[in-house]
N, CA, C and O atoms as a printed pandas DataFrame, in Angstrom:
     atom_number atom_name residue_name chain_id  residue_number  x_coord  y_coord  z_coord
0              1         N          UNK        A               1  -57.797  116.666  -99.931
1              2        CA          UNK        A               1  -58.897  116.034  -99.228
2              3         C          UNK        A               1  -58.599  114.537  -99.136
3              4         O          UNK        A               1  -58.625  113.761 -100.091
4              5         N          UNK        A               2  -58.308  114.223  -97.845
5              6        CA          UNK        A               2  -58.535  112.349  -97.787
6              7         C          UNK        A               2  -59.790  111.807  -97.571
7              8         O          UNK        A               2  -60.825  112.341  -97.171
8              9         N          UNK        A               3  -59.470  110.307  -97.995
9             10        CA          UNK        A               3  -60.603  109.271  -98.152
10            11         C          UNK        A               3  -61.714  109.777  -97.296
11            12         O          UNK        A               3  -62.575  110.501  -97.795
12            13         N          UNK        A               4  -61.732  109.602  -96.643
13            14        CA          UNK        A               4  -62.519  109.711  -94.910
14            15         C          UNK        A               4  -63.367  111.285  -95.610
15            16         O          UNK        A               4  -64.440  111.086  -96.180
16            17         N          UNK        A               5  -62.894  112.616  -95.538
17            18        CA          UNK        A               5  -63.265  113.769  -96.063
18            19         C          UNK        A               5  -64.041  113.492  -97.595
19            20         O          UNK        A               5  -65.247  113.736  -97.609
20            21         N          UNK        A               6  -63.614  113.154  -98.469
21            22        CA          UNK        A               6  -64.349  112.702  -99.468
22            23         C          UNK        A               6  -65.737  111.359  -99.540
23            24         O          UNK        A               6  -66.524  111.338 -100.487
24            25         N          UNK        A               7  -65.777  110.804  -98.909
25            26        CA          UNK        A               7  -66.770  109.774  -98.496
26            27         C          UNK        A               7  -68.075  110.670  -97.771
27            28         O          UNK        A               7  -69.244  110.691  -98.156
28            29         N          UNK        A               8  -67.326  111.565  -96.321
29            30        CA          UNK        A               8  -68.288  112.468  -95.786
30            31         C          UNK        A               8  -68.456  113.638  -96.599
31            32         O          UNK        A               8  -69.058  114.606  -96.133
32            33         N          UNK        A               9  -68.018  113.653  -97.695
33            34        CA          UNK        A               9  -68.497  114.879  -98.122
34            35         C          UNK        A               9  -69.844  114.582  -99.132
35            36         O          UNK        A               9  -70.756  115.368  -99.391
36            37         N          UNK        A              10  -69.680  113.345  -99.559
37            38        CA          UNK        A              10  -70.799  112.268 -100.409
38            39         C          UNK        A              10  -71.806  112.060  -99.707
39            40         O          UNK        A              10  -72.873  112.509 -100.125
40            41         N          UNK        A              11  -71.780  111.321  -98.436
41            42        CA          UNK        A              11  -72.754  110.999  -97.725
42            43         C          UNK        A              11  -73.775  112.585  -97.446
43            44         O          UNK        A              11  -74.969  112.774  -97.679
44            45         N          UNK        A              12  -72.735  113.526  -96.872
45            46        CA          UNK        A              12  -73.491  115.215  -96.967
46            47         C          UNK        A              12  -74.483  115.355  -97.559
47            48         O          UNK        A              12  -75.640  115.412  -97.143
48            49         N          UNK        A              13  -73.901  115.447  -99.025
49            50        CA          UNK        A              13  -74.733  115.901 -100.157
50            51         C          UNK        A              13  -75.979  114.440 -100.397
51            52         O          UNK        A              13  -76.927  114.471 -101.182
52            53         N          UNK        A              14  -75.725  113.631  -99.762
53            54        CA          UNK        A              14  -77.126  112.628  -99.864
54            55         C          UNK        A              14  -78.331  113.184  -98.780
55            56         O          UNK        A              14  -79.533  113.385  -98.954
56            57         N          UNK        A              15  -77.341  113.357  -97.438
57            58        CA          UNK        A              15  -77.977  113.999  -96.452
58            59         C          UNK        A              15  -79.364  115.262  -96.414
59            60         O          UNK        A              15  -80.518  115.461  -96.035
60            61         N          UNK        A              16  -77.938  115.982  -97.276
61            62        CA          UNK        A              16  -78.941  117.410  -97.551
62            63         C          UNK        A              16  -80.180  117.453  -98.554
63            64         O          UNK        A              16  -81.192  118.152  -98.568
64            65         N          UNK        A              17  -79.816  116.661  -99.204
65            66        CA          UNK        A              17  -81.126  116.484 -100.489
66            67         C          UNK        A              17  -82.429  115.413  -99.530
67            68         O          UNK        A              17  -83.614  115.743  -99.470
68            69         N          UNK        A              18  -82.006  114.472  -99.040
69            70        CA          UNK        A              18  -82.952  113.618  -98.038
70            71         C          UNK        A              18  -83.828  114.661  -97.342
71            72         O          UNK        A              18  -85.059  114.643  -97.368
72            73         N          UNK        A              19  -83.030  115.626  -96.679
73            74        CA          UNK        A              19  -83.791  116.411  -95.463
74            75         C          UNK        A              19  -84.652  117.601  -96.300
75            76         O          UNK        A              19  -85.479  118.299  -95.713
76            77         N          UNK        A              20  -84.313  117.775  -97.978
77            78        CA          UNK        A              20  -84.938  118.913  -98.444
78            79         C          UNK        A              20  -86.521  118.403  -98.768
79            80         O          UNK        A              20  -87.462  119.161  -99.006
80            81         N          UNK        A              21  -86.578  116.755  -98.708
81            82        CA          UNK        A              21  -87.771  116.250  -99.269
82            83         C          UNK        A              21  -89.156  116.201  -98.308
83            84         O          UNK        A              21  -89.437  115.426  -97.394
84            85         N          UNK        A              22  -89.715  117.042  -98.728
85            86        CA          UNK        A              22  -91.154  117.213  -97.996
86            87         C          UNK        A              22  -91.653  115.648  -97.054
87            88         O          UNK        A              22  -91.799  114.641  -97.748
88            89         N          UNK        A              23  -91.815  115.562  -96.009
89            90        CA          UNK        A              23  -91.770  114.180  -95.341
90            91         C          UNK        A              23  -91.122  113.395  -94.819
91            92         O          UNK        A              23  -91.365  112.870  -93.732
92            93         N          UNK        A              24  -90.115  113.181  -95.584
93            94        CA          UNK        A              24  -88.601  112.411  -95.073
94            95         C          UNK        A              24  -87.650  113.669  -93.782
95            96         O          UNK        A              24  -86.874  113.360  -92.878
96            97         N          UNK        A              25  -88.229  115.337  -94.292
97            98        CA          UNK        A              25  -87.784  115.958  -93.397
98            99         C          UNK        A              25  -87.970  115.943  -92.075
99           100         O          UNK        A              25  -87.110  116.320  -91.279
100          101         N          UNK        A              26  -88.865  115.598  -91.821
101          102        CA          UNK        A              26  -89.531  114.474  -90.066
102          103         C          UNK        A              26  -88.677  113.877  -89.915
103          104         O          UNK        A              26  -87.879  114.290  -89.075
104          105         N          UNK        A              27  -88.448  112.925  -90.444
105          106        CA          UNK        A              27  -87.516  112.526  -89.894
106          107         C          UNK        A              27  -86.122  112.433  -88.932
107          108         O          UNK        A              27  -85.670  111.666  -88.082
108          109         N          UNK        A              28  -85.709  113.754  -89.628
109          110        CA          UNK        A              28  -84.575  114.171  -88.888
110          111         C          UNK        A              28  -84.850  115.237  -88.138
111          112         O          UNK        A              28  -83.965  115.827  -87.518
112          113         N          UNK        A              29  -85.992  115.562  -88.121
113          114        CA          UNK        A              29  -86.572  116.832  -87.526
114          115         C          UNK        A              29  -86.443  117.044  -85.404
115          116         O          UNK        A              29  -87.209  116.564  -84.569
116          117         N          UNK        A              30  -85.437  117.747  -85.219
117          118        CA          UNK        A              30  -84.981  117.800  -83.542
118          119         C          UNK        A              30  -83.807  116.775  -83.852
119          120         O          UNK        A              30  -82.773  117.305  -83.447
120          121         N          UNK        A              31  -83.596  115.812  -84.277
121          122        CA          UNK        A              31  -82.011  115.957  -84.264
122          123         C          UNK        A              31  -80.784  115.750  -85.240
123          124         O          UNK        A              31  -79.768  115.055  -85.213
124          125         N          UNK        A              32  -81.363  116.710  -86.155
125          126        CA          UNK        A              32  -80.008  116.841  -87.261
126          127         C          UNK        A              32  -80.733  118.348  -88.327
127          128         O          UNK        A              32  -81.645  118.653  -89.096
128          129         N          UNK        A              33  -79.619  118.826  -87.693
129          130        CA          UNK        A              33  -79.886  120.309  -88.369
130          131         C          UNK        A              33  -79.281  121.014  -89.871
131          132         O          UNK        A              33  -78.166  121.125  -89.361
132          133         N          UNK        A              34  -79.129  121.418  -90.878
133          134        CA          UNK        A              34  -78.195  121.939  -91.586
134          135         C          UNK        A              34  -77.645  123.398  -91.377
135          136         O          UNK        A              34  -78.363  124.252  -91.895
136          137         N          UNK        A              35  -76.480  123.887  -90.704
137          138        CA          UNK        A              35  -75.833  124.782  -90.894
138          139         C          UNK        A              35  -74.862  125.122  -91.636
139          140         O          UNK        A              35  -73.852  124.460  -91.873
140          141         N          UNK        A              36  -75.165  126.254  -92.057
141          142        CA          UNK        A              36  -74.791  127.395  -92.848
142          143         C          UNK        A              36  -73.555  128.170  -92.327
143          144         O          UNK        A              36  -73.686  128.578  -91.173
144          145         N          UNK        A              37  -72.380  128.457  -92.940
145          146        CA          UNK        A              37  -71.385  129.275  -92.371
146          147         C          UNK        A              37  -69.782  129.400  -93.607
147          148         O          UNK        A              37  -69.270  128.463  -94.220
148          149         N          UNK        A              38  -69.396  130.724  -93.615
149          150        CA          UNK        A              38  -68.397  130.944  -94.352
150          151         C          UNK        A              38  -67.287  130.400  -93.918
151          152         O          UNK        A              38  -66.931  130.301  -92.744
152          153         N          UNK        A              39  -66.661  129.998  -94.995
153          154        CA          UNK        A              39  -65.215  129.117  -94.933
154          155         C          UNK        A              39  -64.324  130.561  -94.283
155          156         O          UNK        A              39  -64.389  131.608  -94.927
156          157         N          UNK        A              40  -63.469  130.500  -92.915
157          158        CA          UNK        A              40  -62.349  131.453  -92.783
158          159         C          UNK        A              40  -61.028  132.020  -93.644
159          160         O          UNK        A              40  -60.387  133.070  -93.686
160          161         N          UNK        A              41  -60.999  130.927  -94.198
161          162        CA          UNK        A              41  -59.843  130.981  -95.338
162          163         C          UNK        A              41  -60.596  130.632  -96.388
163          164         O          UNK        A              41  -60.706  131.858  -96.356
164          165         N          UNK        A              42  -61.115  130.300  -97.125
165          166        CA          UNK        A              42  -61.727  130.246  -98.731
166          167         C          UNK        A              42  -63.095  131.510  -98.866
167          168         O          UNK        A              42  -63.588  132.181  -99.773
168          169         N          UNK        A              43  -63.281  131.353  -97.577
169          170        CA          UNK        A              43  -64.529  132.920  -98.060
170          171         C          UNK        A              43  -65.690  132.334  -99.134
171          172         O          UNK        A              43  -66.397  133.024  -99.869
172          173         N          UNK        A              44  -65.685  130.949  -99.022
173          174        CA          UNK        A              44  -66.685  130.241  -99.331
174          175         C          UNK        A              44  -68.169  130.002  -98.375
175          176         O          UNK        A              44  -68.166  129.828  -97.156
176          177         N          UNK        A              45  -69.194  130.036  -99.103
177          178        CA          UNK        A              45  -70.699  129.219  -98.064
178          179         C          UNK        A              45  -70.244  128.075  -98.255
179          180         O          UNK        A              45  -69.509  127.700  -99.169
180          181         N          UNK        A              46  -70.910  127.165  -96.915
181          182        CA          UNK        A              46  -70.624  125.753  -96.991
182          183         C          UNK        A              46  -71.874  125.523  -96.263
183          184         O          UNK        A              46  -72.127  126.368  -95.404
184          185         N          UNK        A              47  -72.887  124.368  -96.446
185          186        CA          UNK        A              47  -74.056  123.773  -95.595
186          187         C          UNK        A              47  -73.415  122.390  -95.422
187          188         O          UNK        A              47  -72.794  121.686  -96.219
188          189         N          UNK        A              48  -73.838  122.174  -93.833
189          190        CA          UNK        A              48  -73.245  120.886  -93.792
190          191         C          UNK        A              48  -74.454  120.601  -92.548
191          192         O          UNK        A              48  -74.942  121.455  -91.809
192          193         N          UNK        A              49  -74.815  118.840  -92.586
193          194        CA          UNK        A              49  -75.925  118.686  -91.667
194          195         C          UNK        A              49  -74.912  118.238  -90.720
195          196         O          UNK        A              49  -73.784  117.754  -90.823
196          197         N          UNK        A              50  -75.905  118.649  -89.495
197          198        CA          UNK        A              50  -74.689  118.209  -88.191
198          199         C          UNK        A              50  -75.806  117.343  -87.219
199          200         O          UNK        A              50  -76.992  117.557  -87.472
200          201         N          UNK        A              51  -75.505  116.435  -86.187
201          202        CA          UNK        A              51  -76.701  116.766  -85.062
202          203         C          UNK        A              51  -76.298  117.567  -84.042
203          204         O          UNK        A              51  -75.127  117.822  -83.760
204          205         N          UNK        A              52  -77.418  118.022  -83.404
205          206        CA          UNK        A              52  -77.264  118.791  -82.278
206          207         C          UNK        A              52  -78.130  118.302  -81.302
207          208         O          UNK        A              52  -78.703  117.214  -81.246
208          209         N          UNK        A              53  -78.148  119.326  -80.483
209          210        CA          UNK        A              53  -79.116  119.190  -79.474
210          211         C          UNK        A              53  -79.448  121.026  -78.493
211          212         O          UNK        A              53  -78.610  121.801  -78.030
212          213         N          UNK        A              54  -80.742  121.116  -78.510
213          214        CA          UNK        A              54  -80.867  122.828  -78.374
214          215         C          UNK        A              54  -81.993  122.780  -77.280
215          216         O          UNK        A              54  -82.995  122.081  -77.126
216          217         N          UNK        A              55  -81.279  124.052  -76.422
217          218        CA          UNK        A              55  -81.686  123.924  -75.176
218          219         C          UNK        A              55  -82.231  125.748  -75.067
219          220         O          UNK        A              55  -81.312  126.523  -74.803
220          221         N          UNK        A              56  -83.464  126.297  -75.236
221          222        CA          UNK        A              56  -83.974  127.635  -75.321
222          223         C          UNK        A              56  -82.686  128.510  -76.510
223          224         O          UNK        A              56  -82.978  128.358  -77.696
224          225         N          UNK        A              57  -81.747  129.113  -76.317
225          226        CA          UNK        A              57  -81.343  129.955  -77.577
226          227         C          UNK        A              57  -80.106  129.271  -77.426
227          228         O          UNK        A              57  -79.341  130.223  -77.579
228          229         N          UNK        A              58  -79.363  128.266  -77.230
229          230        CA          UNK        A              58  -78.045  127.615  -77.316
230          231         C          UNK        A              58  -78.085  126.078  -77.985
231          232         O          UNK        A              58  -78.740  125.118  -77.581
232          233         N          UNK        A              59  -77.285  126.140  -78.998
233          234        CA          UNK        A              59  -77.140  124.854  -79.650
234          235         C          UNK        A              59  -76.191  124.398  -79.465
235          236         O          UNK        A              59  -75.231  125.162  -79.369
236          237         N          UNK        A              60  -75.926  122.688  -79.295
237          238        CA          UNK        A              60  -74.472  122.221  -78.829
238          239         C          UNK        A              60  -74.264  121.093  -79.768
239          240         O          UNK        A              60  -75.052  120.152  -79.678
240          241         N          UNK        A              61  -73.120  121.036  -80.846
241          242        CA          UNK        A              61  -73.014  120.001  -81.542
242          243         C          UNK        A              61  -72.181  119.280  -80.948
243          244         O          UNK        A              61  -71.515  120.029  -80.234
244          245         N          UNK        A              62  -71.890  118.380  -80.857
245          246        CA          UNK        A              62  -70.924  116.985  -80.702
246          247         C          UNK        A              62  -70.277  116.851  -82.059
247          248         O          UNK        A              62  -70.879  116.538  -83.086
248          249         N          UNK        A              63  -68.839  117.149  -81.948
249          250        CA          UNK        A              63  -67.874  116.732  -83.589
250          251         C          UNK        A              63  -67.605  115.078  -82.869
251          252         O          UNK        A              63  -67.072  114.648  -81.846
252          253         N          UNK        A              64  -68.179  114.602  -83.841
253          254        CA          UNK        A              64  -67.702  112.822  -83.817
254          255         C          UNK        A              64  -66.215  112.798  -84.728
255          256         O          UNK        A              64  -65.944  113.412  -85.760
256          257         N          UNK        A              65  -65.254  111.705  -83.808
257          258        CA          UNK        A              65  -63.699  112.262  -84.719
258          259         C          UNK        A              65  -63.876  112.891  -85.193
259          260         O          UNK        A              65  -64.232  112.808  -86.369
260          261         N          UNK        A              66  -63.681  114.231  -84.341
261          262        CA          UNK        A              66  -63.399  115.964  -84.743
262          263         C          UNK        A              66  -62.199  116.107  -85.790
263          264         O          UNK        A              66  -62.150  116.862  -86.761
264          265         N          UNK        A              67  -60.734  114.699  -85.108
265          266        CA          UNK        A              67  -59.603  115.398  -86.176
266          267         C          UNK        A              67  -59.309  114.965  -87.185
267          268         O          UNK        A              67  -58.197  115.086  -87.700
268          269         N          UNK        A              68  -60.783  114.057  -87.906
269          270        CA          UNK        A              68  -60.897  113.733  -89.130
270          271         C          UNK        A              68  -61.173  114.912  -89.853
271          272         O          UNK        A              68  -60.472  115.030  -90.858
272          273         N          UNK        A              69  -62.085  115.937  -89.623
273          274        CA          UNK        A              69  -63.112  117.067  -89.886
274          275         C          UNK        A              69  -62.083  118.142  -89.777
275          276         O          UNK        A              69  -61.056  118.076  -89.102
276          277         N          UNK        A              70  -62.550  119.323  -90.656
277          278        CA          UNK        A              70  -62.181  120.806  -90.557
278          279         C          UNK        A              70  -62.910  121.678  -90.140
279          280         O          UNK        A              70  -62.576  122.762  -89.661
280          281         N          UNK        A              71  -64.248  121.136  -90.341
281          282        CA          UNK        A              71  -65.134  122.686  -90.706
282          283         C          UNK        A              71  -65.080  123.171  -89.202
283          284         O          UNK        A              71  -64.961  124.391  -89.091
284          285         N          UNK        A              72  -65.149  122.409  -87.953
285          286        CA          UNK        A              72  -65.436  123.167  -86.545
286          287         C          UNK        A              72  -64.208  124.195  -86.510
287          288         O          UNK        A              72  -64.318  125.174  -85.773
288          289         N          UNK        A              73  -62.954  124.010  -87.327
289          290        CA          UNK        A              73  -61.982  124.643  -87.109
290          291         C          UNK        A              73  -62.156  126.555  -87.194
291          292         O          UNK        A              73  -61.550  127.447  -86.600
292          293         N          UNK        A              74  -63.169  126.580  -88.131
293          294        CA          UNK        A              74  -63.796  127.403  -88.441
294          295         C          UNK        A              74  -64.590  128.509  -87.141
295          296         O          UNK        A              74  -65.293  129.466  -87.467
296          297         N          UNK        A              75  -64.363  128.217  -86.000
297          298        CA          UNK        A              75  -64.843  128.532  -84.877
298          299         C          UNK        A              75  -64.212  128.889  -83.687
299          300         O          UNK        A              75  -64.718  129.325  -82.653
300          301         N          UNK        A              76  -62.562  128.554  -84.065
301          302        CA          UNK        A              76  -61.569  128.549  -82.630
302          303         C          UNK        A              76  -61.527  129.735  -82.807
303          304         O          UNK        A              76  -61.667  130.469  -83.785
304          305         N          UNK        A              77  -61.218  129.934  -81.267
305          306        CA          UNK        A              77  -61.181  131.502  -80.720
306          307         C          UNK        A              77  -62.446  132.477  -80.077
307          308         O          UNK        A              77  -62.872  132.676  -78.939
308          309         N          UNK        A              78  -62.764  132.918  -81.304
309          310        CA          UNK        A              78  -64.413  134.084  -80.801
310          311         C          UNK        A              78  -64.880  133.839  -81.953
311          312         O          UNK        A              78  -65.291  134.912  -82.394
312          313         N          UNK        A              79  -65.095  132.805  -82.887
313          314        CA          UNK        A              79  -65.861  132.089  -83.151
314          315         C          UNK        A              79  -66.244  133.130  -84.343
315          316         O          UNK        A              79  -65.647  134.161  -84.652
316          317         N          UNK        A              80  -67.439  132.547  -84.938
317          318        CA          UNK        A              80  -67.352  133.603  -86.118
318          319         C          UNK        A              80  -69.621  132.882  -86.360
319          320         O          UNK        A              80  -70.082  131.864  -85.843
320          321         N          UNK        A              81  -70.238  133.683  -87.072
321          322        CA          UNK        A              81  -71.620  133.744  -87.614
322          323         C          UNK        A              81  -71.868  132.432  -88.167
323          324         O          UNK        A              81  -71.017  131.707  -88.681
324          325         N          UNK        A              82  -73.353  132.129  -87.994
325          326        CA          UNK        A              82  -74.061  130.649  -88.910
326          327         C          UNK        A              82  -75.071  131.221  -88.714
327          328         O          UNK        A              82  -75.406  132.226  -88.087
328          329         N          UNK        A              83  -75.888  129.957  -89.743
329          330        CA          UNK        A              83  -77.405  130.348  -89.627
330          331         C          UNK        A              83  -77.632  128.852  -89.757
331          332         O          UNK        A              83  -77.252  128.278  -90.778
332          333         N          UNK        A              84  -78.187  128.242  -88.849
333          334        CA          UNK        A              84  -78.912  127.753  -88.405
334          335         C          UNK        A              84  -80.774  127.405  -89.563
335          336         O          UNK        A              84  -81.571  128.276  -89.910
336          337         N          UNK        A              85  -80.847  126.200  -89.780
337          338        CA          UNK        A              85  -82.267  125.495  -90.610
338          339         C          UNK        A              85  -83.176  124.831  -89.524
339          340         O          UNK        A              85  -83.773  123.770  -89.709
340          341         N          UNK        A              86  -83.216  125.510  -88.460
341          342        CA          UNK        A              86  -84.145  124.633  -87.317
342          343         C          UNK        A              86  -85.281  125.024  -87.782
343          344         O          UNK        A              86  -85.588  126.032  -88.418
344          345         N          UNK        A              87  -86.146  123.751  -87.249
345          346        CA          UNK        A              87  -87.866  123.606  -87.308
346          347         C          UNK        A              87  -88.346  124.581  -87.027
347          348         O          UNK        A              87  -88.120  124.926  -85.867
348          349         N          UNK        A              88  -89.085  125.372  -87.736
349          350        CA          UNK        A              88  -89.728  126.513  -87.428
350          351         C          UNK        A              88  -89.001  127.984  -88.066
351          352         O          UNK        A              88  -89.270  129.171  -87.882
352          353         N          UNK        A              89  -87.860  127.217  -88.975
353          354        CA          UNK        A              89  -87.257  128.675  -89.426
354          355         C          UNK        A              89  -85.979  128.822  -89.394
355          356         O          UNK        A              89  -85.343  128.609  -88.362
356          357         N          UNK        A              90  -85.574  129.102  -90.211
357          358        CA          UNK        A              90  -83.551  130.091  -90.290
358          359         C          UNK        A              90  -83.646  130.411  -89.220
359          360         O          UNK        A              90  -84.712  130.804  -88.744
360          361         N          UNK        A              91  -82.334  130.306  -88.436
361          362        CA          UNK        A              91  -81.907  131.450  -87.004
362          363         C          UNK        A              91  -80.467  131.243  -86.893
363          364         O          UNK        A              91  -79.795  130.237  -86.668
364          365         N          UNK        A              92  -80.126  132.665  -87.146
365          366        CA          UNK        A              92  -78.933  132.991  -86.780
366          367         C          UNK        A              92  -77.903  132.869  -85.309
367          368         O          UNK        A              92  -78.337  133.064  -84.173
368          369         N          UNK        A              93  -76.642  132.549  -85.601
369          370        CA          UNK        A              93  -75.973  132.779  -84.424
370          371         C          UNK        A              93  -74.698  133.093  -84.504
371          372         O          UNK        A              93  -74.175  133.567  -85.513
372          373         N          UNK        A              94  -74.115  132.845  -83.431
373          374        CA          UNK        A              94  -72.738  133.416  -83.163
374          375         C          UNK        A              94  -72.184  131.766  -82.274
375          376         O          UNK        A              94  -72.500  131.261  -81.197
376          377         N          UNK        A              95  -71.325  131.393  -83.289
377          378        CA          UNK        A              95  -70.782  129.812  -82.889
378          379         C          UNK        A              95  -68.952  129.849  -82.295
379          380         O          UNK        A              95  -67.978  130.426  -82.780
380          381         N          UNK        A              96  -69.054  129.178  -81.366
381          382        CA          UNK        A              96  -67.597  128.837  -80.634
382          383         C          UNK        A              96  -67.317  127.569  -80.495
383          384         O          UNK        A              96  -68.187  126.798  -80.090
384          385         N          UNK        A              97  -65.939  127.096  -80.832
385          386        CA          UNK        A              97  -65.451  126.017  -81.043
386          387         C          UNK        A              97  -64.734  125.933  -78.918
387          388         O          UNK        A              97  -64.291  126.818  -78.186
388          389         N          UNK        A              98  -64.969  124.485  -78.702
389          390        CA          UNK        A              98  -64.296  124.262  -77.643
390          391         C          UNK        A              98  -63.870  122.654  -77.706
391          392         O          UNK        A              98  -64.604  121.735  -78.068
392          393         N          UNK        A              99  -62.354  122.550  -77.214
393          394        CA          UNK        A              99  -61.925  121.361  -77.364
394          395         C          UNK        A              99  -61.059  120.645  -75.305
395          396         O          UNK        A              99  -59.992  120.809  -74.713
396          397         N          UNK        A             100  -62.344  119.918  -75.035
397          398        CA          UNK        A             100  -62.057  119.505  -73.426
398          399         C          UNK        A             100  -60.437  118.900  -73.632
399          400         O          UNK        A             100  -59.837  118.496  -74.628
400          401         N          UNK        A             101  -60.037  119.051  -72.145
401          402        CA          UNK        A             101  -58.744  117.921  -71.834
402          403         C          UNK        A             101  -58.889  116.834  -73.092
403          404         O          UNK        A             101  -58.225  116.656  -74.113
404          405         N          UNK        A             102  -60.164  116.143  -72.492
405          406        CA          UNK        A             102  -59.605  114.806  -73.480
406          407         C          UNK        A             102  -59.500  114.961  -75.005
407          408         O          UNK        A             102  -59.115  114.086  -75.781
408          409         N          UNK        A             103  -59.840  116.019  -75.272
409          410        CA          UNK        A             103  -59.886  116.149  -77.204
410          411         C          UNK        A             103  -61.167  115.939  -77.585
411          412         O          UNK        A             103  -61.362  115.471  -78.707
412          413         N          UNK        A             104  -62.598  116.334  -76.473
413          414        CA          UNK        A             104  -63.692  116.457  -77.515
414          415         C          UNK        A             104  -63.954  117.670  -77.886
415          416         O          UNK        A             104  -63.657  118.575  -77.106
416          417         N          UNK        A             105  -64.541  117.969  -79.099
417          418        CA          UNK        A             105  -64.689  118.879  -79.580
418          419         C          UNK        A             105  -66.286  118.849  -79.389
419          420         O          UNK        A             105  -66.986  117.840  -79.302
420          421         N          UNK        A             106  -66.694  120.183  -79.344
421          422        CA          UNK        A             106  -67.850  120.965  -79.131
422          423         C          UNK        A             106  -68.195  122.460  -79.649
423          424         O          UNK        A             106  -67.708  123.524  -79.265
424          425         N          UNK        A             107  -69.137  122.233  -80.593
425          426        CA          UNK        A             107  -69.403  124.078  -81.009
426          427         C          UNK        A             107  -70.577  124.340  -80.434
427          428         O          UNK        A             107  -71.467  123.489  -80.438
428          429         N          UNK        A             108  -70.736  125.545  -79.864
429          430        CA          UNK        A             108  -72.089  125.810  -78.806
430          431         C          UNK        A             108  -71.992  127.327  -79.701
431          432         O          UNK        A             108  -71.106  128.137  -79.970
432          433         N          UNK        A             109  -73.109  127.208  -79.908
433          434        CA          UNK        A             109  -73.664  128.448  -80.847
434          435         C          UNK        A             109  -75.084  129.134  -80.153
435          436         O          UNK        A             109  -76.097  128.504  -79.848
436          437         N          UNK        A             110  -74.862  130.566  -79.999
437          438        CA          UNK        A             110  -75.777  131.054  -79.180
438          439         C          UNK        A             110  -76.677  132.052  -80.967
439          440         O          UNK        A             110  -76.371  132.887  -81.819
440          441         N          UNK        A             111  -77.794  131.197  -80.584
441          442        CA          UNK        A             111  -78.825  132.095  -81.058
442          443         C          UNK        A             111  -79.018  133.231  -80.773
443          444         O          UNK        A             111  -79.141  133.665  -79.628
444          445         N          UNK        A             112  -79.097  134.229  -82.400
445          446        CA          UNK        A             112  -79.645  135.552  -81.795
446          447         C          UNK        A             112  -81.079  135.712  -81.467
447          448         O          UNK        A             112  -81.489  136.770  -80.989
């Protein structure tokens, strides 16, 4: 793990405890979600807060320097299950990694 990965993995775990606190969860409430999803190779759970933005049953994250990050890696191809902590409840999906010409990365996860 480098610097950069270890720093965001700190800030995370500040993240996730912030958003668990009754009130402060408004805050981030519509745009920063925590998803849920198994590591492909470690067969580990991992929660990590992301922002998004969700449009009826499709969620679209933006990876900010994606090729600092791993976890979207977790998605190339046909993509693999999350669950989703949106307002109003857990919801599952089925997430795909896409990377444009220029190298942005994008996971669009269709709610079941």
């Amino acid at each position: 793990m480098n610097t950069f990965q270890k720093v965001a993995a700190a800030v995370n775990k500040v993240v996730l405890v912030v958003i668990a606190v009754p009130g402060l969860s408004k805050l981030a409430a519509g745009s920063t979600v925590v998803i849920t999803y198994t590591g492909r190779k470690s067969g580990k759970s991992f929660r990590l807060p992301v922002s998004y933005k969700r449009t009826g049953d499709e969620v679209v994250i933006r990876v900010a320097m994606a090729d600092k990050k791993n976890w979207w890696r977790n998605f190339l191809g046909e993509g693999g299950p999350v669950t989703l902590a949106l307002p109003g409840g857990d919801r599952t999906g089925h997430a795909v990694t896409h990377r444009s010409d220029s190298g942005a990365v994008t996971v669009t996860i269709t709610l079941d």
